[in-house]
C-alpha positions, 0 to 999 in steps of 0.5 A, spaced: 576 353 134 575 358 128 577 356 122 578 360 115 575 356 108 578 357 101 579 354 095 585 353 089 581 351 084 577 347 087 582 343 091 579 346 098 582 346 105 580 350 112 586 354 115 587 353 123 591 357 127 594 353 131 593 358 138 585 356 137 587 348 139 587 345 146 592 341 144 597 338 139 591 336 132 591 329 133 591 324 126 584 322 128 581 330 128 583 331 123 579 327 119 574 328 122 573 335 121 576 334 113 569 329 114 564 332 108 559 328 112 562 328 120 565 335 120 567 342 115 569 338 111 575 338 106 581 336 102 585 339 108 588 342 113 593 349 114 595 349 121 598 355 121 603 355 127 605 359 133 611 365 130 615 363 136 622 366 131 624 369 125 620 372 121 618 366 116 610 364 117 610 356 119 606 351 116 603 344 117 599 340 113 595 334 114 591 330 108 584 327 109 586 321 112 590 324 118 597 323 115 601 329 113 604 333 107 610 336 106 608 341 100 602 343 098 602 348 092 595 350 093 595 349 100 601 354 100 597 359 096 591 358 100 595 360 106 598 367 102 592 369 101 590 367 109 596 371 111 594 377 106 586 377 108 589 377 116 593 383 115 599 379 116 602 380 109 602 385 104 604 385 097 611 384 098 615 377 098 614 373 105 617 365 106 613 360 109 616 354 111 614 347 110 616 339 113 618 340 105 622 346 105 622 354 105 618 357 100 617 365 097 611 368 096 607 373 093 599 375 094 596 380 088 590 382 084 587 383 091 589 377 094 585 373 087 592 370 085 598 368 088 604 366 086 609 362 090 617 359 088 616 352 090 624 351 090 628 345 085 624 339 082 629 332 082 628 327 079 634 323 083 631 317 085 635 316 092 631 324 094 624 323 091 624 316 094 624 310 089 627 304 090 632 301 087 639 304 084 640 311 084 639 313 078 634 319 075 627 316 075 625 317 067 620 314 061 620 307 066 615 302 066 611 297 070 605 293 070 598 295 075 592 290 075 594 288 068 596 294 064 603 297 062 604 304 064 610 309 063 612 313 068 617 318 071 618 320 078 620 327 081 620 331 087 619 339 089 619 336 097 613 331 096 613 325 092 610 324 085 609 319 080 608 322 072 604 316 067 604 319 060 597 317 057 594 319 049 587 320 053 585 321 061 579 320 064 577 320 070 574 313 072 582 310 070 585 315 074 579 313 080 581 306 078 589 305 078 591 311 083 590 307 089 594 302 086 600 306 083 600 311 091 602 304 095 606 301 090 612 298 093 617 301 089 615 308 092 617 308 100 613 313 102 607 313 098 607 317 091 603 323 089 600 320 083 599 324 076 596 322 070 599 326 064 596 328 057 600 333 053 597 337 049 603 342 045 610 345 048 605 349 052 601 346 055 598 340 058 593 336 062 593 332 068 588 328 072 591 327 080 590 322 085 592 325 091 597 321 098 592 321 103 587 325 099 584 321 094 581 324 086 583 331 086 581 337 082 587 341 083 594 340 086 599 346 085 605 341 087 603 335 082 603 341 077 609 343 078 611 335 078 607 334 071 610 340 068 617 339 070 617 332 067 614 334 061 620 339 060 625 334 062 622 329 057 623 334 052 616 335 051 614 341 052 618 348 053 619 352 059 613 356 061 606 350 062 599 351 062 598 346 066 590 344 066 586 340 070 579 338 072 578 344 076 581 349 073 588 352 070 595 354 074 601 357 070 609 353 071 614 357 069 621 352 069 628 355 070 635 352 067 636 349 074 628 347 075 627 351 079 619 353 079 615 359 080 607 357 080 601 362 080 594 361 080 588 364 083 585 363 090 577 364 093 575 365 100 569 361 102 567 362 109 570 363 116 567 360 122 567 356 128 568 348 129 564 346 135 567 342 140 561 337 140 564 335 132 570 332 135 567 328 141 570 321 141 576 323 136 582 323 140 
């Protein structure tokens, strides 16, 4: 089973076309091939799927733990330089269609950067979801393993769960994360982002990812983070966003509406041994 390796940022996952599989990818292979003990090992997997019409590129993803995402903004501009590097894209724009939706994409500097339009932010609870009354999930607050926390919710296709704190670290983000993606008000688990703003142009997060546990980096909770801080009239329209394993752009328009661009590395291509997968079915 060939796969191709890359990076966003630090935020890593193995593309697999879906032809190089026997069978559907079950749950229990894809964990073991994200193992970073028992198989490759990373933060996800890219199925790639058969084009069986249109001209739109098809995209799975699955997280760690075997469930899937949506979205992912850095699997997506993973995928845009996989394509890119396969010849199967050049510099003009293409779609890619997602369980979240269909985005556009672009591939420059050689394939080093990727800008992708990752489609409307909603903070509209019924859509996100959040439990309760329809309402726009905004500057609310609730208590985890004793501390009082106030959050807002978005969606760019995937849920997202935005703390504002003074200060980050690590350890609190490691601690309150897990607590925060199964709370009961958010029905489909949350992506979870722990915010420090920094000026009208930039801002820090530290991300615990659904199914995917402390991340470096992560294109869609930049994109939910950025949009928060502008909807609470925090920061302006055009966003650093910083994170532990390096830095994306947020460009936000009136509609919310967001374009991100971030780089992209390859690492390695290879082949998965079908020994690797023995027992996981």
């Amino acid at each position: 089973m060939r796969f191709f390796r890359y990076h966003a940022i630090g935020n890593d996952y193995i593309v697999i076309p879906e032809s190089e599989l026997p069978g559907p990818l079950a749950p229990a292979q894809a964990r073991r091939i994200c193992h970073r003990n028992y198989g490759v090992g990373s933060d996800g997997i890219l199925l790639h799927l058969n084009d069986t019409s249109g001209d739109r590129f098809k995209l799975r993803i699955f997280n760690p733990d075997g469930s899937e995402a949506e979205k992912s903004g850095n699997g997506l501009r993973i995928f845009a330089r996989y394509l890119w590097d396969r010849k199967r894209v050049g510099g003009d724009v293409f779609e890619v269609a997602t369980p979240g939706g269909t985005v556009s994409c672009r591939v420059k500097d050689n394939g080093r950067l990727v800008t992708v339009d990752m489609g409307g932010l909603t903070f509209d609870s019924a859509r996100i979801p959040v439990a309760g009354p329809v309402r726009e999930v905004l500057r609310e607050r609730f208590s985890i393993a004793g501390v009082e926390l106030e959050y807002s919710c978005a969606s760019i296709g995937n849920p997202h769960c935005v703390i504002l704190r003074e200060t980050l670290s690590e350890s609190e983000t490691r601690a309150l994360g897990p607590l925060v993606e199964v709370e009961p008000r958010f029905p489909n688990r949350t992506n979870v982002q722990f915010m420090k703003v920094l000026d009208r142009g930039n801002i820090s997060i530290q991300i615990w990812e659904r199914g995917a546990g402390f991340t470096l980096a992560s294109g869609s909770s930049s994109s939910a983070a950025a949009g928060v801080a502008h909807k609470l009239g925090l920061c302006d329209r055009d966003i650093t966003v910083h994170m532990p394993g390096g830095a994306i752009r947020i460009e936000i328009d009136p509609r919310f509406n967001v374009r991100m661009t971030g780089p992209v590395t390859h690492i390695a291509d290879g082949e998965i041994d079908p020994e690797c997968l023995e027992g996981a079915a």
